[in-house]
N, C-alpha and C positions, 0 to 999 in steps of 0.2 A: 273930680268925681265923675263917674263916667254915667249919663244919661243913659236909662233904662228903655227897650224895647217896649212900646207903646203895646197893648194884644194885638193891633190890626196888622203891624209889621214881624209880629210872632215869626219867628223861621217851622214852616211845618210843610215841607217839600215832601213830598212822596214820589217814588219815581216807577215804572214800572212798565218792563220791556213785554212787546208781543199782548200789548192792552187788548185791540181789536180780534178779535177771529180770525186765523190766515184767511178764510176765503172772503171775510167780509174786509179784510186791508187788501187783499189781491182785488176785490170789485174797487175798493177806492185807490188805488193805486192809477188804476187807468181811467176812471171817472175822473179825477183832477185834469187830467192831460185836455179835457175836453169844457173845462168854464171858463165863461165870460168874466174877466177881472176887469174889477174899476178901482180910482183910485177916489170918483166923486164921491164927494164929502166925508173921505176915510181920514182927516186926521185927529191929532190928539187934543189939538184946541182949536181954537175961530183964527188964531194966527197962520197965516199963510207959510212962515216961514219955518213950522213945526214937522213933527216927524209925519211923512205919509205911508199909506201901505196902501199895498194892492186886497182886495178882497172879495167875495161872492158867500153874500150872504145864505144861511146851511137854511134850508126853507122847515117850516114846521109839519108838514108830510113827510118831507125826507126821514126815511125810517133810521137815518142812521142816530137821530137822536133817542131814539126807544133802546136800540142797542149801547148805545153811552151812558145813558140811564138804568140799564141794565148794570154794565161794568163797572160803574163808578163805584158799586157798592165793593170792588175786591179793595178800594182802597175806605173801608168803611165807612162809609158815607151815604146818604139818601138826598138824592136833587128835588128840591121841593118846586125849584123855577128856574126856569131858563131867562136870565136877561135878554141874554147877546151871543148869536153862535153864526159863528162865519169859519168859510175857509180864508187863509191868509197865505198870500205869498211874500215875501219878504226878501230884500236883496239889501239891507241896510249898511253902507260903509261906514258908519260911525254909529258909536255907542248914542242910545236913546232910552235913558234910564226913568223910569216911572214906576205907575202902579196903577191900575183898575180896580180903585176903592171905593165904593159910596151904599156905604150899611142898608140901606135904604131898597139896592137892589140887588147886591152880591156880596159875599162872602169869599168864596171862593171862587181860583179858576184853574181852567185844567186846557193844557196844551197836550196834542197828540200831531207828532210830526208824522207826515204821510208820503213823501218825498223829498229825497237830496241824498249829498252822500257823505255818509257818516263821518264827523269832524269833533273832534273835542271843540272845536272853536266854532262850529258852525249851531251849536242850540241857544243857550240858555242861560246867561249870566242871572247870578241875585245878587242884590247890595244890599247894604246898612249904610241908611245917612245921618253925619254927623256932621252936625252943625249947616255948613255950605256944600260939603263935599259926600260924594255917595264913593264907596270904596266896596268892592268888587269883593263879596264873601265866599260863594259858592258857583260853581261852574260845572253846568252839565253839557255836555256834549250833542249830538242828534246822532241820533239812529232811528231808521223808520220805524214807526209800528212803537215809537216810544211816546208813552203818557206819562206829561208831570202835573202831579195835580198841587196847590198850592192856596195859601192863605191871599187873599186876595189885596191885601194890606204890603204885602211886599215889594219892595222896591225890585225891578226886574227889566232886562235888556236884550233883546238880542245877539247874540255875540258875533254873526256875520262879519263883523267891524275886523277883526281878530284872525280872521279866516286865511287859509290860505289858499284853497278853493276860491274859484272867482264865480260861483253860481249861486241859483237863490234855492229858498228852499219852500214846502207850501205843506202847511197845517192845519188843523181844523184848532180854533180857538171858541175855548166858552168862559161865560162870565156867567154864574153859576151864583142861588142862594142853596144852600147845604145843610144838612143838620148829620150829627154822628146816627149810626144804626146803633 
């Protein structure tokens, strides 16, 4: 009997090219070339030996999140709360399969790659896990100026791993509570 998808692992991807404004991803295009990335205290648990990233966290002045919250709505949605909004850079050689779930503070998240160069292997794995093993259901690729917004419940990896490009790539990442419009 095959075990039912929980709602919080729901598959509800949205994908959707040219998300930002050309002139406002043309200002962030070249904004990124110029933050300070840290890797201090970016990992995914207290163990040392877990996945790290680089990041610089998106400040709450930064007007780019008024424009986020603006455009979130083409994928019908209203941001009630921002948890967590960082830019990320990412150069991960192996698959690091999880999920940014805790009802408490998000729902959703929504990834918008802002530089690299366009890869089917360089965005965006999602999984389903069963039982011990998570297995690789959907696979989106990177292109800039590309927003996926997603159920936050989802298992989900960077695909870098996969790449044949040997470069990293840098996003803006949110952890997002949501309600439909």
């Amino acid at each position: 009997m095959t075990e039912s998808i929980k709602d919080s692992e729901a598959f509800d991807i949205r994908i959707l090219d040219n998300f930002l404004p050309s002139e406002v991803f043309k200002e962030m295009h070249k904004f990124v070339d110029n933050l300070e990335w840290s890797s201090k205290d970016n990992r995914y648990t207290k163990d040392l030996n877990t996945h790290w990233w680089f990041g610089s966290l998106i400040s709450e002045e930064d007007g780019i999140r008024d424009i986020v919250k603006d455009n979130i709505k083409k994928f019908n949605k209203e941001i009630i709360k921002f948890h967590f909004a960082t830019y990320t850079l990412v150069a991960e050689k192996k698959a690091f399969v999880h999920r940014d779930y805790d009802p408490k503070y998000q729902n959703s998240q929504l990834i918008v790659y802002l530089k690299g160069d366009d890869d089917i292997h360089g965005g965006t794995g999602f999984y389903i896990k069963k039982e011990n093993e998570y297995i690789l259901n959907t696979h989106i690729g990177f292109k800039e100026n590309r927003a996926i917004f997603f159920n936050a419940g989802i298992y989900h990896s960077p695909l870098l791993w996969n790449s044949t490009i040997n470069k990293s790539r840098i996003s803006m990442v949110y952890q997002l509570m949501t309600k439909d419009l």
